[in-house]
N, C-alpha and C positions, 0 to 999 in steps of 0.2 A: 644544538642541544637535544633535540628532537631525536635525531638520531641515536643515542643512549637507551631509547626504548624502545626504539625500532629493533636496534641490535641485540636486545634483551627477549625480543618478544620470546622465546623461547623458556623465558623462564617468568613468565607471568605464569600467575597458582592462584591458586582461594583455596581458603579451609574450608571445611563441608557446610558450616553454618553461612557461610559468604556465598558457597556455590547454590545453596540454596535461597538465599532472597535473592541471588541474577535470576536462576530458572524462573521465582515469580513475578518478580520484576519486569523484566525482560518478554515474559508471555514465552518461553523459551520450551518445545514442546519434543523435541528429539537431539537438538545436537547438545552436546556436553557443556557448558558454559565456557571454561577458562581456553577451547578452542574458539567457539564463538568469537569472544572479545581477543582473542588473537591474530584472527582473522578482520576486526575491526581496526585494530590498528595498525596491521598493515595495511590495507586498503588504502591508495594513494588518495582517496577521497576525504579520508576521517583529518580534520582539524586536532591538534594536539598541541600543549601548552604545560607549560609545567609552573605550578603555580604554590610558593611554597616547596613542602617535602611530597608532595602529590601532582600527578598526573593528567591532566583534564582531558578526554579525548570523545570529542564529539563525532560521531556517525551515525548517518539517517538519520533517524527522529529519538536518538538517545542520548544521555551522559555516562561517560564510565569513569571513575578515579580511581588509579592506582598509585599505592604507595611508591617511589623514589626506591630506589637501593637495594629494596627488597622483594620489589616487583609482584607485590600480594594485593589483592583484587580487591579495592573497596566497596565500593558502591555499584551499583548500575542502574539505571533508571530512566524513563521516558522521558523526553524532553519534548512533548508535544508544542510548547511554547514556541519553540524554533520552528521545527517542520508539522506541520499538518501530515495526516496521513495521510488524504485524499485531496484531490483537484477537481473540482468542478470544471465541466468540459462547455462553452459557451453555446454550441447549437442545439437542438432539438433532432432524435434521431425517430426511426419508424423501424416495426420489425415487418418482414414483408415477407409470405408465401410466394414462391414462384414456380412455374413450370419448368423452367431452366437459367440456367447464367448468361445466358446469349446477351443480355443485354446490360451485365455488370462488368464495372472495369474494377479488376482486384488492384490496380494499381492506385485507385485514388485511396487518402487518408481516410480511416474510419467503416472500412466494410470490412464486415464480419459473414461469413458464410457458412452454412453446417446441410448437409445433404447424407441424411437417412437410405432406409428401406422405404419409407413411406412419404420423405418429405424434402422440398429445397428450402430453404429458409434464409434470407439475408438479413442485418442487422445493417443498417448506414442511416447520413443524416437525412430530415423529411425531406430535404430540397433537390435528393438524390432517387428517389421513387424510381424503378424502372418500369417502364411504360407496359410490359406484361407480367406486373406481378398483378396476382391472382385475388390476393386481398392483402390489406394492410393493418398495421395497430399504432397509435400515437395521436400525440407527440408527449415520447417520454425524453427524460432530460437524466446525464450520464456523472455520473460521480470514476475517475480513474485511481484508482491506489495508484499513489506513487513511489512504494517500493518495490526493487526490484521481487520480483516472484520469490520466494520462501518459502520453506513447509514453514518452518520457525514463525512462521506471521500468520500461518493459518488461523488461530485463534481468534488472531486478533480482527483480522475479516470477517468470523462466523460471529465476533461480539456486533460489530459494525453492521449487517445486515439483521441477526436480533435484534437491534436497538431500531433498526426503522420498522420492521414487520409488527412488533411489540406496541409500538405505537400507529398500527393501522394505515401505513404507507406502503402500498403496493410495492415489489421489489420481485425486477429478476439478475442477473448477473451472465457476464459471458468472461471468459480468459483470452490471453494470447500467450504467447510463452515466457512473455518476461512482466506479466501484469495481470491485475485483473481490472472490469468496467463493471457498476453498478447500477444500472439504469431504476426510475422511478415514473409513474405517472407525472405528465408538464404538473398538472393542477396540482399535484402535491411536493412542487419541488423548492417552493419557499420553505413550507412546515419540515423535509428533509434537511435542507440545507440548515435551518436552526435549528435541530438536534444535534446534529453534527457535529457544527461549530459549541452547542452547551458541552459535550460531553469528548471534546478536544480530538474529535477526527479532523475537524476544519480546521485553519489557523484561525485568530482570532479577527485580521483583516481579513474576511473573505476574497476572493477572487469577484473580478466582473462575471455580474451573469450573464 
């Protein structure tokens, strides 16, 4: 049955008052809406049910419903409830000056590297210290968005790091290409972790610390 909308995706539409509560909805800041959620539901990932004369189609941390038959765009909306935006990462990491990499292995989980005009800089966990780094800062503790990289989510990150700054919790950030990391001071990573969770970046079970 599934199928039927699969095959349709091509003629999923919204009227302009529909395309515009997705854009708000959605946090939706460049791509077109009724592509977006086209793209959602094809994605072998998104859950889809049809329920009634409508459509339920859940991917990442949203709901979308569309009308049956007609294939016109209802609703769209965060479904924080289900997915958390963000995963609390369990160790404790250090950011560490170094004179050079001689003594990191890029192949272990969790090192981050960035080398300037002026500087070598690693990011890994405390328990990973290379024996000549030069100075170090920690132990902060790491928040990972858990959707794939997006401009479309951009928003939604830059609300997620104002809501810790806003509330006086140290914050810096690094990317990778399919992600971004949040790091925080250790001492302030209870008081982040329940903001988070109040204002539905965490799920509501938080994750082990």
């Amino acid at each position: 049955m599934t199928n039927r909308l699969l095959e349709n995706a091509d003629r999923i539409h919204a009227s302009e008052m529909a395309a515009q509560r997705l854009r708000a909805n959605l946090e939706l800041v460049r791509m077109d809406p009724v592509t977006w959620v086209r793209e959602a539901v094809l994605d072998p990932g998104a859950e889809i049910t049809l329920k009634g004369r409508k459509w339920h189609v859940h991917w990442q941390d949203t709901l979308i419903t569309i009308h049956d038959g007609t294939f016109a765009i209802d609703t769209g909306q965060k479904n924080r409830s289900r997915h958390g935006t963000v995963e609390p990462l369990k160790m404790p990491f250090a950011i560490c000056s170094l004179k050079d990499f001689s003594r990191v292995d890029p192949t272990q989980p969790f090192c981050f590297t960035a080398c300037t005009d002026q500087e070598r800089s690693l990011i890994c966990p405390q328990d990973r210290i290379p024996d000549n780094a030069l100075e170090h800062s920690g132990p902060w503790r790491c928040f990972r968005v858990r959707q794939t990289m997006d401009l479309d989510l951009v928003d939604n990150f830059a609300k997620m790091t104002r809501l810790l700054v806003g509330n006086g919790i140290g914050v810096f950030s690094t990317s990778t290409f399919n992600t971004d990391y949040v790091f925080v001071p250790e001492n302030q990573w209870d008081k982040a972790r329940a903001m988070l969770e109040q204002h539905h970046f965490l799920p509501g079970d938080p994750a082990e610390s």
